[in-house]
C-alpha positions in Angstrom: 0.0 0.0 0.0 0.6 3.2 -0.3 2.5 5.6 2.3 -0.1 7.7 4.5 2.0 10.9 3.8 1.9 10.6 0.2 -1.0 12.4 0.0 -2.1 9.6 -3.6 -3.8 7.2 -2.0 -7.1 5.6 -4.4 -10.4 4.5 -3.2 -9.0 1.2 -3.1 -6.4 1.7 -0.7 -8.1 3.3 1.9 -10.7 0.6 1.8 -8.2 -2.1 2.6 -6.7 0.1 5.2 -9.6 0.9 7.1 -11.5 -2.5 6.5 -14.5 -1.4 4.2 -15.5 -1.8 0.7 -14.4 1.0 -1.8 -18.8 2.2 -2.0 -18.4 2.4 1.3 -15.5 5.0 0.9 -17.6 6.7 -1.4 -20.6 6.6 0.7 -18.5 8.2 3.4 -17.1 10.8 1.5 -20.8 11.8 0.3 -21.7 11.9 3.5 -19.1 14.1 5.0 -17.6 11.5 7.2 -14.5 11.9 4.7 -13.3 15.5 3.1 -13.7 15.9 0.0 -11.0 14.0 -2.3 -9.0 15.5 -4.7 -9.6 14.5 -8.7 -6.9 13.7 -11.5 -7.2 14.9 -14.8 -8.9 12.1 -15.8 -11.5 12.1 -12.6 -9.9 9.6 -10.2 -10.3 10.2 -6.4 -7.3 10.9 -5.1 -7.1 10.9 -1.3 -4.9 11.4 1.3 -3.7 11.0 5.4 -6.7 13.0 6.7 -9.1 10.1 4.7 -7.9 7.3 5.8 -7.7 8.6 9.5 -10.9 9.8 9.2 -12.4 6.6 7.9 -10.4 4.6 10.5 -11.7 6.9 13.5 -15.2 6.0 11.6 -15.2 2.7 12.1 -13.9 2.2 15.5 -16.8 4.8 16.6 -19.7 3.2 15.0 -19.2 0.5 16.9 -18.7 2.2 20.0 -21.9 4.8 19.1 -23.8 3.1 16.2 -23.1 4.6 12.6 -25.5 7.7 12.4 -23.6 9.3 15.7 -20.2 8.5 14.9 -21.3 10.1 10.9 -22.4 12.9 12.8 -19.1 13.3 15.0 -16.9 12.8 11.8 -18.9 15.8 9.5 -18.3 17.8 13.6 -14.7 17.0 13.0 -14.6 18.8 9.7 -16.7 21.6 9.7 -17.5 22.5 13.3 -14.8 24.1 16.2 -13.3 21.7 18.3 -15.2 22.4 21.4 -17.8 20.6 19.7 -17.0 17.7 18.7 -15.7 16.9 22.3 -19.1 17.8 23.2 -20.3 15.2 20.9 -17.5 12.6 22.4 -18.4 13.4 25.4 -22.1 13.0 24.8 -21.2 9.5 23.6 -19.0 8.6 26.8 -22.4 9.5 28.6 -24.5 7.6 26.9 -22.2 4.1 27.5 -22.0 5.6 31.1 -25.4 5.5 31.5 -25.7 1.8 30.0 -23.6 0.4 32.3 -25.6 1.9 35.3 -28.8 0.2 34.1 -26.5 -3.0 33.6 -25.5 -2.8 37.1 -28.5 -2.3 38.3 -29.9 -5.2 36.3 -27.7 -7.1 37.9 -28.5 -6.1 41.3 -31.9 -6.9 40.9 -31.2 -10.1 39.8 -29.5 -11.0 42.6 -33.0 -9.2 44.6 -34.5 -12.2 43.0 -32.6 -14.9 43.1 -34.7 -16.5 46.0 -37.8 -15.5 44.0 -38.7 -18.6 41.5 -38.9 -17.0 37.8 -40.1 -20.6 36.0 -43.5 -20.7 34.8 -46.0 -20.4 37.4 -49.1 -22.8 36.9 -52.1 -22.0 35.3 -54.2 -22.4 38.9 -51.7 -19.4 39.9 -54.4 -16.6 38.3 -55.5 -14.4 40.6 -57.9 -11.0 41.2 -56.2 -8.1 42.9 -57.2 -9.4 46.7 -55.8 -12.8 45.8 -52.4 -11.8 44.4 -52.3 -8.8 47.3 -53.2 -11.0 50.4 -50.4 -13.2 48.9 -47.5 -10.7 48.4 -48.8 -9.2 51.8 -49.3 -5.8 49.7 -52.0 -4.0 49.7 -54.2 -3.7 46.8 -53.4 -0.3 46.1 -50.0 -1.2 45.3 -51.0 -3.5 42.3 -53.0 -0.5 41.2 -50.4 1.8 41.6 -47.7 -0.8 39.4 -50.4 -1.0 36.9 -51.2 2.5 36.6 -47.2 3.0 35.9 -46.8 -0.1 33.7 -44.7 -1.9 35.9 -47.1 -5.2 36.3 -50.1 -4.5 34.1 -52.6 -6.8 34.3 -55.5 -8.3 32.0 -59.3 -7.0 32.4 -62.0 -8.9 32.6 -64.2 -8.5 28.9 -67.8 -8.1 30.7 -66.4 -6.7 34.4 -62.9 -4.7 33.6 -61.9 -6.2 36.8 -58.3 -7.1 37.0 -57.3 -10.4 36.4 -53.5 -11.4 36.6 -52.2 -14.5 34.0 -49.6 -16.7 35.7 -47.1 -14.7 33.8 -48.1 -11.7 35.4 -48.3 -12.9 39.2 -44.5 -13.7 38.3 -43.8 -10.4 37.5 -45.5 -8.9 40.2 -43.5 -11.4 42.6 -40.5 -10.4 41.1 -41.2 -6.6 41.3 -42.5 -7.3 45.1 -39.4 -8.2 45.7 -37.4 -5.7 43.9 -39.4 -3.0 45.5 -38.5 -4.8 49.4 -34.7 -4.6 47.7 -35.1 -0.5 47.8 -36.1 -0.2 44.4 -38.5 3.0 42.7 -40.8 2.7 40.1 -38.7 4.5 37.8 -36.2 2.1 37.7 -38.3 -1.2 38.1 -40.5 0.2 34.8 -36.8 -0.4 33.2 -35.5 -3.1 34.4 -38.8 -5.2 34.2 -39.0 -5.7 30.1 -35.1 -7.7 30.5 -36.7 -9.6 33.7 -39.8 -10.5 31.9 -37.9 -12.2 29.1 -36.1 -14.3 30.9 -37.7 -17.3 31.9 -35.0 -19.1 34.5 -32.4 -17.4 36.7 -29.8 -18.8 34.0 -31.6 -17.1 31.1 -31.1 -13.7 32.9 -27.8 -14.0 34.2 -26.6 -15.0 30.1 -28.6 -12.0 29.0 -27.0 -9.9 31.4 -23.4 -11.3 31.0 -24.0 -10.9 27.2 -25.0 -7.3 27.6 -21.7 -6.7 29.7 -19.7 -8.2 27.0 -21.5 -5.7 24.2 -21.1 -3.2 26.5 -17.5 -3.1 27.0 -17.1 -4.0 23.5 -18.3 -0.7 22.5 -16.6 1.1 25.1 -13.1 -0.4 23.8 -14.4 0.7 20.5 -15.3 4.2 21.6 -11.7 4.1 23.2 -9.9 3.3 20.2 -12.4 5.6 18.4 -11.5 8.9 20.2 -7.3 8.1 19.7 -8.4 8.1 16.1 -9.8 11.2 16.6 -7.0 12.8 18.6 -4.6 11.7 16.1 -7.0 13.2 13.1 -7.3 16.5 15.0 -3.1 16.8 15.7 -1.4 14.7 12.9 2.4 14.1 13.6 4.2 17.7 12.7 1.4 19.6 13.5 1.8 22.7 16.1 1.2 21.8 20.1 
């Protein structure tokens, strides 16, 4: 390939370098991600160091943010002042931030209900509001209150619109029953409660969390490698300190 500092590199080279197909190059370029390339006489692109880094920092962030914010960062990077883009970078070092807060509290509340059975509960396990209430020992204003906020919402009787709660929906409101004797808000539980739901055995949930942990610091190691891109992009080797 090519030097980086020749400033002649084609489509194809920077493809190869930064692990994408040469429409993808294009695509980038039209999109802003890249500058604009140079042209020979006879209409070639012709691009050059700030391309391929660009391209590179490209694809280590959309991993770390997903493609339409690290498109967004890259067009920041060439048309915006800098004090943007690290407010973009910054926003994006949030976001994972806030991810790995729900994560650990995901976890925590797994471990909430680990004592709490999360198989299928039996079909005789339906229940009216006073049944499932007298059994969590809640009252049944609470039940109201979790369905009014769409934490455990309930089926309604077709001729009566009194509550009725499936077996799958007396497990969830065990689980949240304990969750809620854990410490835990609404707020939170109307979060967490979707990833609970879905699994169906403590080992389900624990691989679905472990599996989010792994994606998670994925993208942060790509969000890592991402902003040295950048860095290097925004202060190429000979350029003033």
């Amino acid at each position: 390939m090519r030097s980086l500092k020749s400033g002649d590199l084609r489509t194809g080279d920077v493809a190869r370098s930064a692990g994408c197909s040469v429409q993808q190059v294009r695509n980038l370029e039209r999109d802003g991600v890249l500058p604009p390339a140079a042209r020979t006489a006879k209409g070639y692109r012709i691009y050059g160091e700030t391309h391929l880094r660009s391209a590179l920092a490209y694809r280590a962030l959309a991993t770390g943010t997903g493609p339409t914010e690290a498109k967004k960062i890259l067009r920041a990077v060439h048309r915006s002042p800098l004090p943007e883009v690290l407010a973009l970078l910054d926003a994006a070092h949030a976001r994972l931030d806030a991810e790995r807060a729900d994560l650990r509290r995901a976890k925590e509340a797994a471990r909430a209900v680990s004592g709490e059975p999360i198989e299928d509960v039996r079909e005789s396990d339906s229940m009216s509001v006073s049944e499932l209430a007298a059994a969590l020992g809640v009252r049944p204003s609470a039940l109201r209150h979790w369905d009014a906020e769409g934490v455990v919402v309930p089926d309604r009787d077709p001729e009566r619109g009194t509550r009725r709660y499936t077996p799958a929906q007396v497990r969830d409101a065990r689980i949240v029953h304990q969750l809620r004797k854990a410490g835990y808000r609404i707020a939170p539980l109307r979060a967490l409660m979707p990833e609970l739901r879905r699994a169906r055995r403590t080992e389900d949930l624990d691989s679905a969390l472990a599996a989010r942990d792994l994606d998670i610091t994925a993208r942060s190691k790509a969000l890592l490698d991402g902003a040295a891109a950048l860095s290097a992009l925004l202060s190429p080797p000979g350029s003033a300190t």
